[in-house]
C-alpha positions in Angstrom: 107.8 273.4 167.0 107.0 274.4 163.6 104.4 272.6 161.1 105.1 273.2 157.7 103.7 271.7 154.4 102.7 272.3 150.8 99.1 271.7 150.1 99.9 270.8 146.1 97.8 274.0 145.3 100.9 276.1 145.9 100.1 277.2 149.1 102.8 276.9 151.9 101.0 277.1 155.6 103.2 277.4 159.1 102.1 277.2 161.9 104.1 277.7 165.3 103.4 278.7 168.9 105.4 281.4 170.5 106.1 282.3 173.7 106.9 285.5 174.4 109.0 286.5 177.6 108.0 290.3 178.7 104.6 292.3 179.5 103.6 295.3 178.7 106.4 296.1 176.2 105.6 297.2 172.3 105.5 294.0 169.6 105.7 293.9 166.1 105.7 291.1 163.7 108.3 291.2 160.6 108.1 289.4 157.2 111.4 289.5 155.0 110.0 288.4 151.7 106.5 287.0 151.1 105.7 285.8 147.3 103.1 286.9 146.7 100.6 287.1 149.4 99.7 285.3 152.8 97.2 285.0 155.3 98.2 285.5 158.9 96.8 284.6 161.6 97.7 285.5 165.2 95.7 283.9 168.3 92.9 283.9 166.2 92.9 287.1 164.2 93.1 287.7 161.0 95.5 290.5 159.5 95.2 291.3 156.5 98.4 292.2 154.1 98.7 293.5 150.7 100.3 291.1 147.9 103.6 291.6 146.0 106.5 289.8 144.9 108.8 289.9 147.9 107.5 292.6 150.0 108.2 293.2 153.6 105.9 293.6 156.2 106.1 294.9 159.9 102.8 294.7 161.7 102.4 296.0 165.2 100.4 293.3 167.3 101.0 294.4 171.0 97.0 294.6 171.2 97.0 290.9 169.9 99.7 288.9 171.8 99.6 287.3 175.4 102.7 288.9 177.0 102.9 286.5 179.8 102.1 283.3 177.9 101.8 281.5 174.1 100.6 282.3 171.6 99.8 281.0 168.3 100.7 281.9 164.7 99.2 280.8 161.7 100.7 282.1 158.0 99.1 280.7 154.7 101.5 281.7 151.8 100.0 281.7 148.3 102.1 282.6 144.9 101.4 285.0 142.3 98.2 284.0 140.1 99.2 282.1 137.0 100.8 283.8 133.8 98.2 284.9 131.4 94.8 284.4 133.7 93.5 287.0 135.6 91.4 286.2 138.5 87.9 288.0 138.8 88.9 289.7 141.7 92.4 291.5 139.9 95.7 290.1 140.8 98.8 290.3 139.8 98.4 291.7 136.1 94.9 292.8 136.9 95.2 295.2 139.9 99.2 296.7 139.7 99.9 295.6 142.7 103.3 294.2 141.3 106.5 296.1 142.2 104.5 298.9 144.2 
């Protein structure tokens, strides 16, 4: 099962258990395409990826996952700050991140 929804801020969250069928084999968790940046979480911890429009991701979470049982994946998808404010922190048109 997989909960999706729009929070109205223009966040997306999933969340999904998975279940995973070997032990002690290597793991690694692929993005496609995120726009712009997410938060994932996997059995409770946090990783931590860089933003940009589209960019793919492969994380290695062998350390993380329960080979032998479920376990649970949490992604928070924001999009790119809006046009013509930059956030305090940098963002897209304040830190380059954008096309890198």
């Amino acid at each position: 099962m997989v909960v999706s929804y729009f929070d109205g801020r223009g966040i997306t969250n999933y969340l999904t258990p998975l279940h995973l069928q070997s032990s002690n084999e290597h793991c690694d968790l692929n993005f496609r395409g995120i726009n712009y940046s997410a938060d994932v979480y996997l059995n409770g911890h946090e990783i931590i990826l860089p933003k940009g429009m589209f960019r793919r991701h492969s994380i290695d979470v062998t350390d993380i996952v329960h080979a032998d049982g479920t376990n649970l994946l949490a992604v928070l998808v924001h999009p790119p700050d809006h046009p013509g404010r930059i956030p305090p922190t940098g963002g897209q048109g304040g830190d380059h991140e954008v096309g890198n």
